[in-house]
C-alpha positions, 0 to 999 in steps of 0.5 A: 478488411484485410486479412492481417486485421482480420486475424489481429481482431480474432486474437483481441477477441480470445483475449477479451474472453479469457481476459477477465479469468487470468485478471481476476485471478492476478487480482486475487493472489495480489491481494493475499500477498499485501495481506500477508505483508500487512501481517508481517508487519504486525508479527514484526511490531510483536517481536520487536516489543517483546525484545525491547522490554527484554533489553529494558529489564536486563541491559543498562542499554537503551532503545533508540528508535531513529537509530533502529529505522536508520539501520533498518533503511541502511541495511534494506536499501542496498538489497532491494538495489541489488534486486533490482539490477538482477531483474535488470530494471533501469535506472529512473529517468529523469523527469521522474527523479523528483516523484522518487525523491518525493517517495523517499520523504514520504516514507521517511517522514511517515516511520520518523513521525509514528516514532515520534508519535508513539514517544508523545502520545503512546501506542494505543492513540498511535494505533488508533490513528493508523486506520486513517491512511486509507481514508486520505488516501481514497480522497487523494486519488479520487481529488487527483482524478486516479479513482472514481469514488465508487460507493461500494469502494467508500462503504468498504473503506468506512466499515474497515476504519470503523472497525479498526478503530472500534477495536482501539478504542477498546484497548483505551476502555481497558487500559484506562489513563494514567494518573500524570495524564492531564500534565501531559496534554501538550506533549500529546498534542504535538504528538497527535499532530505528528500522527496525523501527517504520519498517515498523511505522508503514508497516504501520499506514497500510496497514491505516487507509487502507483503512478510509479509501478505503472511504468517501472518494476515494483522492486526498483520504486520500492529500492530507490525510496528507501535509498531517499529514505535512509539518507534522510533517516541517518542525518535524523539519527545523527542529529538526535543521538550521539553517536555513543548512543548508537550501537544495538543491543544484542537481543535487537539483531534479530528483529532488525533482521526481520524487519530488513528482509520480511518487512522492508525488502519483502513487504515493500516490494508486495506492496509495489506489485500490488499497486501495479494492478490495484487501486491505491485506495484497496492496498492502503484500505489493507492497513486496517488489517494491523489492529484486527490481527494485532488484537488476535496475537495480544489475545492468544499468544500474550493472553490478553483478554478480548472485550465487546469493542473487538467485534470491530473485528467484522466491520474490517473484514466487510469493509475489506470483502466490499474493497476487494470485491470491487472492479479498478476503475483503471481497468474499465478505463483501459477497455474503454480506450483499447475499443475506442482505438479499435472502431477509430482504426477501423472507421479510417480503413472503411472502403468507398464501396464494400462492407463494413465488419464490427470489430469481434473485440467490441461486439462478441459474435459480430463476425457472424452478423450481417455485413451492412453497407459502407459508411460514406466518405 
């Protein structure tokens, strides 16, 4: 063995022992930091409801939602473009330009659905269907071949989406139906469906995002979905609501601020990273974060009073331990190919006669065992 392959197995072999500490810290802070997007979402939900009952019951103005996301997308995409070309991301190649498009008519699809959801069904079925987005999204990574279904992974995943939606249902015991409830049953229908392809449409952004940040940075895939997102979101609002119509209350510019900077540049941009080490499954398995700190912001800042069914509380937090406890089937599968690409390198640089050194990379401490005759050619 020569002295400069030597040298490079050496150096594999300190990376190996120090790998797992820097990796499972990387791990770590990605994980906070999707938690800590998935709770801004929810502050921004708390703060745009409390505005919007507040223009409701003094402005003769009215709330609309397609035009709220337009401005929304329209006011991020550019930002996360100019962020993008300050870290000096390329342009998307070409290949890759339908998975990009594909990005932006998932997202579009998923916040015109929920509004749309919301609107016929109400906010408590909205939430209550929310919790399915990691449910479609580990099945679709693990049908695509991304993920392996590893039990610890499904068993934290089905605690949290039961928990989440414990929680809920809690919500629908205390609130009860309103009188007019049965006259509404087909606008519910077609709003339970509108759900169902919201998470859906959720769960396909989750799983091509991923494939995505492996081979561009997180900021560029985050700008050029919303760009798709904003086109399609503005012909939306221009096909729904005259134009009249469209100008924001003034007490909706503060949370439209939010929503652009915490939520859609910032939390957007968490998310990608994230996804750059961590399965689709974990950072979609987040979402169920959103009822469980929804229900403790209802409890100590709207006063709202706590039942039973918000013990669901627990199964989310085990079910979220167990997914975030669990080690990425894709790093193992890169382990795996980086050993196999080292014995193949070095099987081809075995001599006719001499010795044959074990890889320190692959076997710890085999440069201290025994030399063993050469393998025949």
């Amino acid at each position: 063995m020569t002295l400069k392959v030597k040298q490079k197995l050496e150096i594999d072999a300190d990376g190996a022992q120090a790998g797992p500490v820097a990796q499972r810290q990387d791990v770590w802070k990605r994980q906070v930091a999707i938690a800590t997007a998935q709770a801004s979402f929810v502050v921004g939900s708390v703060y745009l409801k409390a505005q919007i009952s507040r223009v409701e019951a003094s402005s003769p103005q009215s709330f609309e939602p397609v035009v709220f996301a337009f401005a929304r997308e329209a006011s991020a995409a550019p930002l996360l473009l100019l962020l993008a070309w300050l870290k000096g991301a390329p342009l998307p190649a070409r290949q890759d330009a339908l998975l990009f498009f594909l990005l932006g008519v998932c997202l579009f699809a998923s916040q015109l659905l929920y509004m749309l959801g919301i609107d016929l069904s109400g906010v408590v079925v909205a939430t209550c269907i929310q919790p399915a987005i990691p449910v479609f999204t580990a099945l679709l990574s693990i049908s695509l071949r991304q993920e392996a279904a590893n039990p610890r992974k499904l068993v934290g995943i089905a605690l949290s989406v039961l928990g989440a939606t414990a929680m809920v249902f809690g919500g629908v015991s205390a609130g009860g139906h309103g009188a007019g409830a049965d006259d509404q049953r087909g606008s519910m229908l077609v709003g339970n469906v509108c759900l169902v392809f919201n998470t859906a449409a959720m769960a396909v952004y989750y799983v091509y995002a991923k494939q995505l940040v492996a081979r561009y940075p997180p900021v560029l895939v985050a700008a050029w979905a919303y760009v798709v997102a904003a086109a399609l979101m503005g012909v939306a609002a221009v096909m729904v609501v005259p134009l009249p119509r469209w100008p924001l209350p003034a007490p909706l510019l503060g949370p439209l601020a939010y929503w652009v900077v915490i939520c859609s540049v910032l939390g957007y941009y968490v998310v990608a990273w994230g996804m750059q080490t961590l399965p689709a499954s974990q950072v979609a398995a987040f979402q169920c974060l959103q009822p469980f700190l929804g229900t403790v912001l209802a409890a100590s800042l709207l006063g709202e009073a706590l039942s039973a069914w918000d013990g669901g509380a627990l199964g989310v937090v085990a079910g979220l331990v167990l997914v975030c406890s669990e080690r990425g089937d894709t790093d193992t599968a890169i382990l795996v190919a980086r050993a196999r690409k080292l014995i193949r390198t070095q099987m081809r640089r075995v001599p006719s006669k001499g010795a044959f050194l074990l890889p320190s990379a692959i076997v710890p401490g085999a440069e201290q065992m025994p030399r063993t005759r050469a393998v025949p050619r």
